[in-house]
N, C-alpha and C positions, 0 to 999 in steps of 0.2 A: 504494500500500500504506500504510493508516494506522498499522498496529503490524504492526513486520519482525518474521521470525522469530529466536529468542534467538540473539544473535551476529553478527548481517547490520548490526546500527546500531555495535558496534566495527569491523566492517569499513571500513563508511564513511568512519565518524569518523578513522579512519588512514589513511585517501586524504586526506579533507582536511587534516589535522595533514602527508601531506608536500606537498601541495598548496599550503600557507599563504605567502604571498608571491606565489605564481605566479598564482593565480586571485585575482580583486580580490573577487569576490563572499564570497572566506572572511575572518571578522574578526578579526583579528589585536592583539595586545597590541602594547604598546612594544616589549616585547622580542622579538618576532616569534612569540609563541607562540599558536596558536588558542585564542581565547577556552572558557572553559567550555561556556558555553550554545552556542556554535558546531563543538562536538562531537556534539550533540542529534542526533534523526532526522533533528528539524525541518528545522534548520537544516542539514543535507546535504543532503537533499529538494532544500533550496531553491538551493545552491550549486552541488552535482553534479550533481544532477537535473532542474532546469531549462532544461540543455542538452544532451541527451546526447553529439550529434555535437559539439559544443564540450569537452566530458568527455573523449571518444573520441581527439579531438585533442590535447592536453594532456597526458593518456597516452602517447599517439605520440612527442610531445617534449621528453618529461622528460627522458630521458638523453642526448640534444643539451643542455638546460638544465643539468645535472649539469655535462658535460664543460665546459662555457664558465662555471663556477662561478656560476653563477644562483641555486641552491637555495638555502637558508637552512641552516649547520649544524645549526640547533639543531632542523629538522624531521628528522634521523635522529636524534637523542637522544629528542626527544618520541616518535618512533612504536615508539622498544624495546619499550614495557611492552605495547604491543599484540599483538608477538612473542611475547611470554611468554604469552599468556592459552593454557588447553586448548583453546578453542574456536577458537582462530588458525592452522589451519589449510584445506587445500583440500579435502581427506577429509570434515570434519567440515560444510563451507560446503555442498559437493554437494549435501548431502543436505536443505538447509534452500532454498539460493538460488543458483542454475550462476551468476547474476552477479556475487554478491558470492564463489563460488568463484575465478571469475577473477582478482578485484582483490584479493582475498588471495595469489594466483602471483605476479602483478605487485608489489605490496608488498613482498614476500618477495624478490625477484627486485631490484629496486630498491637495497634496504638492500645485499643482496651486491654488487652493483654497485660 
């Protein structure tokens, strides 16, 4: 897909933002924050999407990574503002992309965690 539909690339972009640390493919600041430009489609495409069943896995073991304090704190402060958007939810995802519906439950589901 070369242009998602409106709201599927902040999806992304907030998997990778809590992903940042965990996946080497996502580019990370000093301070462990995901780069700008590596919030992009682009650059999700290329980090997320270039493996799915690696994606899939990772998913799986986030929250084993969670509980053995692996995460980065500052990937659940970064992914608040994506909480806030109108379009951040699974209602709204359905109807655009069932994929990125999902990783919006996950997300959501993640943070309460």
């Amino acid at each position: 897909m070369a242009t998602p539909p409106s709201g599927v690339e902040d999806v992304f972009s907030a998997v990778c933002v809590l992903l940042a640390g965990i996946n080497p493919a996502i580019a990370v600041q000093r301070n462990g924050k995901v780069k700008k430009e590596g919030r992009s489609w682009d650059a999700c495409k290329k980090s997320l999407l270039g493996n799915i069943n690696g994606l899939v896995d990772e998913l799986k073991q986030y929250k084993a990574l969670i509980d053995k304090e692996c995460v980065p704190k500052i990937n659940f402060n970064e992914v608040r503002p994506y909480l806030q958007m109108d379009h951040f939810n699974e209602d709204a995802m359905n109807k655009k992309n069932s994929a990125a519906a999902g990783l919006v439950k996950w997300v959501e589901n993640i943070v309460r965690y």
